[in-house]
ZAGU-804643 format. One record per residue: residue in one letter; x, z, y of N, C-alpha, C, O in turn. Coordinates in pm, whole numbers, plus 50000, padded with zeros to 5 digits. Example, Ala and Ser with C-alpha at 12.3 -4.5 7.8 and 13.67 -1.06 7.14 Angstrom:
BEGIN
A513195078049431512305078049550513205078049670514245084649668;S512855070849775513675071449894512905078750003513415080450114;
END
This chain:
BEGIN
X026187407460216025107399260272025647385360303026547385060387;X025327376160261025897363360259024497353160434023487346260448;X025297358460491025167352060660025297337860676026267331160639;X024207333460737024287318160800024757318760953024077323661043;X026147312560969025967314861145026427299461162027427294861108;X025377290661263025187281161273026177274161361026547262561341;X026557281061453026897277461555028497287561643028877299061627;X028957277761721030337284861787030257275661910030117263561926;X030397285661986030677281362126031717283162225031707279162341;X032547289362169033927293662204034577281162180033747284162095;X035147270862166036137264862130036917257862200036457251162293;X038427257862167039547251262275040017238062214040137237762092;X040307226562288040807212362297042187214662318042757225062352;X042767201062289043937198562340043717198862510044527202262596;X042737195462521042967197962699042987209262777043327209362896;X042537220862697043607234062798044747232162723044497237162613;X045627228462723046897225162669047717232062574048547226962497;X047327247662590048017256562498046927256962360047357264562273;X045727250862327045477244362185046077234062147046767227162222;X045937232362052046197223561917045527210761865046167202261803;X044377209861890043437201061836042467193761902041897199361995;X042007177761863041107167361945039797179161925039767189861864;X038887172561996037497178562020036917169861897035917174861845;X037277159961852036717153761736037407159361591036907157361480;X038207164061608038807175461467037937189961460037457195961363;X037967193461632037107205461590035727200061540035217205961445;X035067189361594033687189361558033967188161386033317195061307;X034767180561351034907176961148034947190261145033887195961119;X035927197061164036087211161086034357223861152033597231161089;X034437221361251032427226461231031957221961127031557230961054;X031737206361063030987205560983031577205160880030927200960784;X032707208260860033497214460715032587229160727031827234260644;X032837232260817032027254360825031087255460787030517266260770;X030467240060753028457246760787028097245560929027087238760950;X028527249161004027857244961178026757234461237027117222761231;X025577236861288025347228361309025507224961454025267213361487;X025897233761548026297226561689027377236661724027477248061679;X028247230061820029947234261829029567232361986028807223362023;X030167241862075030737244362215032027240062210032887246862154;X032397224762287033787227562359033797232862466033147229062563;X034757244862460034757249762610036217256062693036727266662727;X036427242662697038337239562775038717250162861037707257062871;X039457254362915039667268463035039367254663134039687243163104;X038607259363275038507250863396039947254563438040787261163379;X039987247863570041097243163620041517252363709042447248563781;X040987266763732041597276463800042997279763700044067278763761;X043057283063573044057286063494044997272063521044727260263543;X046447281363505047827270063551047647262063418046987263663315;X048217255963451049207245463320047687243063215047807246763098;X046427237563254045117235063186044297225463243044927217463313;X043307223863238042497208063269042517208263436042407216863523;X042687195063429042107192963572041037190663639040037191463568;X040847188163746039507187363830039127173463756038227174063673;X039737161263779038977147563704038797150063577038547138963530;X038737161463451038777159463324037347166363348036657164063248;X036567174763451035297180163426034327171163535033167174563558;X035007158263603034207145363640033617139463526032557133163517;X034417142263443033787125263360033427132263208033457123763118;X033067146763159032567151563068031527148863040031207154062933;X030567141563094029147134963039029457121562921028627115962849;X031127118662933031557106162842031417114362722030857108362630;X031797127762695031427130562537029717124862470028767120462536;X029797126462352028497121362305028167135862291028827145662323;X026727134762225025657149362190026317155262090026857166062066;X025997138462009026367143061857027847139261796028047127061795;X029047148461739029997143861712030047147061561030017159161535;X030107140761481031007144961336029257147861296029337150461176;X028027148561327027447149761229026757167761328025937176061290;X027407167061429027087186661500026487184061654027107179461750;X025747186361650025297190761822026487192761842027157198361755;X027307186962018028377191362095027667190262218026967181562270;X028167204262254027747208662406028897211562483029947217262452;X028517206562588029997206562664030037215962744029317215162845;X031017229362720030817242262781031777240062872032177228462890;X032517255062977032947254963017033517272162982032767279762922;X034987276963029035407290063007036157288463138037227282563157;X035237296263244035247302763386036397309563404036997313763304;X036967312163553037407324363527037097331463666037147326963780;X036677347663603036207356863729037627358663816038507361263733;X038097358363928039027361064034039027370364066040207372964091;X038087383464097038117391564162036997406164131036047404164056;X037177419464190036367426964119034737426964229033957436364247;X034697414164279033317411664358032837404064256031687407464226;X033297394564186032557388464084032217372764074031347364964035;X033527373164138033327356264219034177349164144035207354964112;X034027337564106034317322463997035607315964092035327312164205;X036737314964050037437300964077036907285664082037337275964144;X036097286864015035257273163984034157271264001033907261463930;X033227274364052031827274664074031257259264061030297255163996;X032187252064146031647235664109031127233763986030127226763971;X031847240763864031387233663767030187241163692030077239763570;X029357248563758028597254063697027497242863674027277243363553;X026847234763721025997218963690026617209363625025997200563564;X027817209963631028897197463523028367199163353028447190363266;X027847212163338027967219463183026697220563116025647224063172;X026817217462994025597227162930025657241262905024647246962864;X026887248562927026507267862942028117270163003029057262363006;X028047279863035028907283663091029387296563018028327302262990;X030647305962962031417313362972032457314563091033147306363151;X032197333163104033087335463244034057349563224033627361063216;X035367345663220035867357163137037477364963194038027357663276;X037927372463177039137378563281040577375763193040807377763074;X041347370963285042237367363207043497372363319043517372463442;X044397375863226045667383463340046287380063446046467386863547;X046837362763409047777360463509046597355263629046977349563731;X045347357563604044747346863734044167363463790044127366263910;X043797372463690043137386263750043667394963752043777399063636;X044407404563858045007416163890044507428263779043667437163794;X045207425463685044287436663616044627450463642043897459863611;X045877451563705046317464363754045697471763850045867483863863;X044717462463945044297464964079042447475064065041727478164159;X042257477063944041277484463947041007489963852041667487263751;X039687502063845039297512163796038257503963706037657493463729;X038257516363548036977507263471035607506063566034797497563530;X035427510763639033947507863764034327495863831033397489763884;X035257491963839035927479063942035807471663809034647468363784;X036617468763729036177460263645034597454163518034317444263449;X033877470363561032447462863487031797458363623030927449563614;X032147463863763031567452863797031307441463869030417435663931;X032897440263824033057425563825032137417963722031187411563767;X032307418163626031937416063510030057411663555029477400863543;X029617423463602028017421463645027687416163773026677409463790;X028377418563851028477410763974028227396363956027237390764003;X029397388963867029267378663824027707374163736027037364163759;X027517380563675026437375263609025167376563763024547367563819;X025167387463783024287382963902024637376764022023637378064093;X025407371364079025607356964164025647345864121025597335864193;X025787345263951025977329163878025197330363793025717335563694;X023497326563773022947327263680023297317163610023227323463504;X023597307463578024177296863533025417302263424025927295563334;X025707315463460026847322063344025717326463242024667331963273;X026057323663141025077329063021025607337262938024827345562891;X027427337862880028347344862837029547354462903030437351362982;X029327363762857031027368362918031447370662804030957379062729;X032697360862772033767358562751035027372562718035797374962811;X035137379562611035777388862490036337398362628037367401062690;X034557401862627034877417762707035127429762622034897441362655;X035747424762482036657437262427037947439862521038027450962574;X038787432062541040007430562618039967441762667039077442162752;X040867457562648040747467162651042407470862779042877480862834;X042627460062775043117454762930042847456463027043717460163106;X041287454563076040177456263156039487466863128038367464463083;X039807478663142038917487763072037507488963149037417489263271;X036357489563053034437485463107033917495563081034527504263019;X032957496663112031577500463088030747497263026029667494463080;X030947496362865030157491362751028397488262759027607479162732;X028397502062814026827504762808026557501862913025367498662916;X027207500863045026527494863151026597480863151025887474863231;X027317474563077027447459763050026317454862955025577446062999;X026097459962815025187458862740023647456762819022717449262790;X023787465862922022137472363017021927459763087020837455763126;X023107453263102023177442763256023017431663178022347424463253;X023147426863099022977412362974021437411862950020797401462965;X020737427162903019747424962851018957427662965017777426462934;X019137431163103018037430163185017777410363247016897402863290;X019287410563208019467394363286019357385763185019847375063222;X018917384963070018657376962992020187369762961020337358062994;X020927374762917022377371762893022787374762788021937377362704;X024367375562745024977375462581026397382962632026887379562739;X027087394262543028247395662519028337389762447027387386762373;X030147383162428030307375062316031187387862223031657398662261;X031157382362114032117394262004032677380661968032167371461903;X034197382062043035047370462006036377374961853037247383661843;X036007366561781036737369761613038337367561663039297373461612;X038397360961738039817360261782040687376061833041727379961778;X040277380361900040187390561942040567404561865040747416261897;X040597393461691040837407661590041787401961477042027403861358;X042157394561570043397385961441044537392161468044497400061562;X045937390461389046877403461407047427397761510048067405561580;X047407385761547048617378761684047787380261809048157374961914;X046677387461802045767391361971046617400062009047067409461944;X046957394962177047347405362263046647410062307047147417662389;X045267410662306044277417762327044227437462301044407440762184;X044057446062377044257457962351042787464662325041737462462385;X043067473862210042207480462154040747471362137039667475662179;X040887459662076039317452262059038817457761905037717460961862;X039397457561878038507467761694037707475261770036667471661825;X038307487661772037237499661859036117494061927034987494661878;X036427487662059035797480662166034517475462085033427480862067;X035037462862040034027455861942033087464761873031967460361850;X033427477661832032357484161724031317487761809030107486561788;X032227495361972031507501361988030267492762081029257498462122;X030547478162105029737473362212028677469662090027507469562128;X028897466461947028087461861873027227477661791026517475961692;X027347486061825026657497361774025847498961930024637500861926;X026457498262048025557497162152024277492162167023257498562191;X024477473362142023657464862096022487470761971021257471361975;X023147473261897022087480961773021237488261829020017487061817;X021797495861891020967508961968019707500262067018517502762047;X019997493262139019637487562202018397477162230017357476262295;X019237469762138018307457962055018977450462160018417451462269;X019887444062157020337436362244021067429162199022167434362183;X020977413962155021477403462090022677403862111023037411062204;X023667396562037025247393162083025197375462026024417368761958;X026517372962101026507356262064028167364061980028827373762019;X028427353461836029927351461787030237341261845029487332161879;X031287342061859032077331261895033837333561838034217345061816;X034707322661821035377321761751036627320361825037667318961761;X036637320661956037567317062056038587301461992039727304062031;X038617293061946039507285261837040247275561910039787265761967;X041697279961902042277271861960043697261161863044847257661889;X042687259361743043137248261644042297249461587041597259561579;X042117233861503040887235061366040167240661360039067243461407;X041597245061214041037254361123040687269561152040737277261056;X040197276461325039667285661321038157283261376037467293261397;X037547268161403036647266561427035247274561339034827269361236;X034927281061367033127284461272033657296561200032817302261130;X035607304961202035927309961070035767325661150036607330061229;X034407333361108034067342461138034607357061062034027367761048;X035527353961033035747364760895036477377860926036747385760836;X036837380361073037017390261108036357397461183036697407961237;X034957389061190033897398961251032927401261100032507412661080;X032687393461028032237394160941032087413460878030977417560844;X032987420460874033137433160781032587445960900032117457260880;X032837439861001032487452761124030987449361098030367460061099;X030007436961072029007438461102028277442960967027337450960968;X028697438160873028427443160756028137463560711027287472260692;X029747460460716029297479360788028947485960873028987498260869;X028427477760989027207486161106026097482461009025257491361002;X025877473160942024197469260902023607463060998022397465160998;X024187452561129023837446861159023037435161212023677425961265;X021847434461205020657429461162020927412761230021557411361335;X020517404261176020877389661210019297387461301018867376261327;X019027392261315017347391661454018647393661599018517389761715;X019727400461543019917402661715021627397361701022547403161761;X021797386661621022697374661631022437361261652022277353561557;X022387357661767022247344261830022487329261726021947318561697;X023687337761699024067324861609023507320461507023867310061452;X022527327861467021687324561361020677308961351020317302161255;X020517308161458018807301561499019337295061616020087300661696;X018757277661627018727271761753017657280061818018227284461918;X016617283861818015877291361890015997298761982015487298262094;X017027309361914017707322061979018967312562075019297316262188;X019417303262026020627297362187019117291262291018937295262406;X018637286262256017537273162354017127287862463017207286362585;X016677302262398016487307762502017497320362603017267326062710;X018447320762522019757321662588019847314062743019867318062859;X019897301462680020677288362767019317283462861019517276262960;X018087287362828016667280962864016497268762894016227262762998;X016767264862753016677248762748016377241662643016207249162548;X016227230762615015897229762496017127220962436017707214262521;X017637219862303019067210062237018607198062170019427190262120;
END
């Protein structure tokens, strides 16, 4: 099945520091992909050694349009705790969407049970409506509650992301193949949209979907309940218009 996916909202700058690439390379290489609008979305400034507080002052200096792509200026949160609470909350009005996602050295991942960690996970979405993504809740690190996560997106009008990064051979990510099938056979069941995203932290992985590409192919995955398809399907994601 030869797939249009328009859009990526995952993407990393030189300004969380451990990428590679200007925000004006990723936007060229979006519209090398086909893309028509690209998410930068830097780690905020709870993560060490990554942007600072003045680099999400003055993010209204990006333009809309870069390289020829809608650019929306995201943000990638991070949850602190298994109540469900943001390091960063300031910047939830700085942004056009927000991702909010668990990451080791800032989240005790040792310190709880898969019930402690989905719900964190939902907690968060319900104290920050302003979160619209969570951020590669394959991470089998955190072990979840698929189906209670899936239940909690689609009552709240929200998105798991199925991050392609996540399935490349250099992810330290644990057990996301599995994870991934099974949150996207969930979704099927369900009818409950997913957003791709590409996590890209150089270039050339901007828009390059090709390791989610074969899992969805062989679920039979219907593109009605992939976001990325249609500005339509983000405008009511995000409830807004681009």
């Amino acid at each position: 099945m030869n797939r249009n996916f328009i859009m990526d909202l995952h993407t990393h700058s030189l300004a969380s520091v451990h990428a590679y690439s200007t925000i004006t390379e990723n936007a060229r290489a979006a519209k090398e992909a086909g893309l028509e609008i690209m998410g930068i979305s830097d780690h905020a400034y709870g993560m060490p050694n990554t942007t600072n507080r003045d680099y999400w002052l003055n993010i209204d200096a990006l333009p809309d349009y870069l390289e020829g792509v809608r650019l929306l200026k995201g943000v990638e949160l991070n949850i602190k705790n298994h109540q469900g609470d943001l390091i960063e909350p300031d910047l939830l009005d700085r942004v056009d969407y927000s991702i909010a996602s668990l990451h080791g050295h800032i989240f005790d991942m040792e310190s709880g049970s898969r019930k402690d960690f989905t719900d964190a996970y939902i907690r968060c979405l319900e104290k920050h409506p302003e979160v619209k993504i969570l951020g590669h809740v394959d991470d089998g690190q955190y072990p979840s509650d698929y189906v209670a996560l899936v239940d909690a997106v689609k009552d709240m009008g929200r998105a798991l992301e199925i991050n392609n990064s996540s399935l490349g051979p250099g992810s330290y990510r644990v057990n996301s193949q599995e994870n991934i099938r099974f949150i996207l056979e969930t979704c099927l069941d369900k009818e409950v949209p997913v957003i791709l995203n590409t996590d890209a932290h150089v270039a050339p992985a901007v828009g390059d979907f090709s390791a989610i590409r074969p899992i969805l192919e062989d679920l039979d995955f219907p593109d009605d309940l992939i976001i990325n398809t249609s500005w339509k399907k983000l405008e009511e994601l995000l409830g807004r218009s681009l």
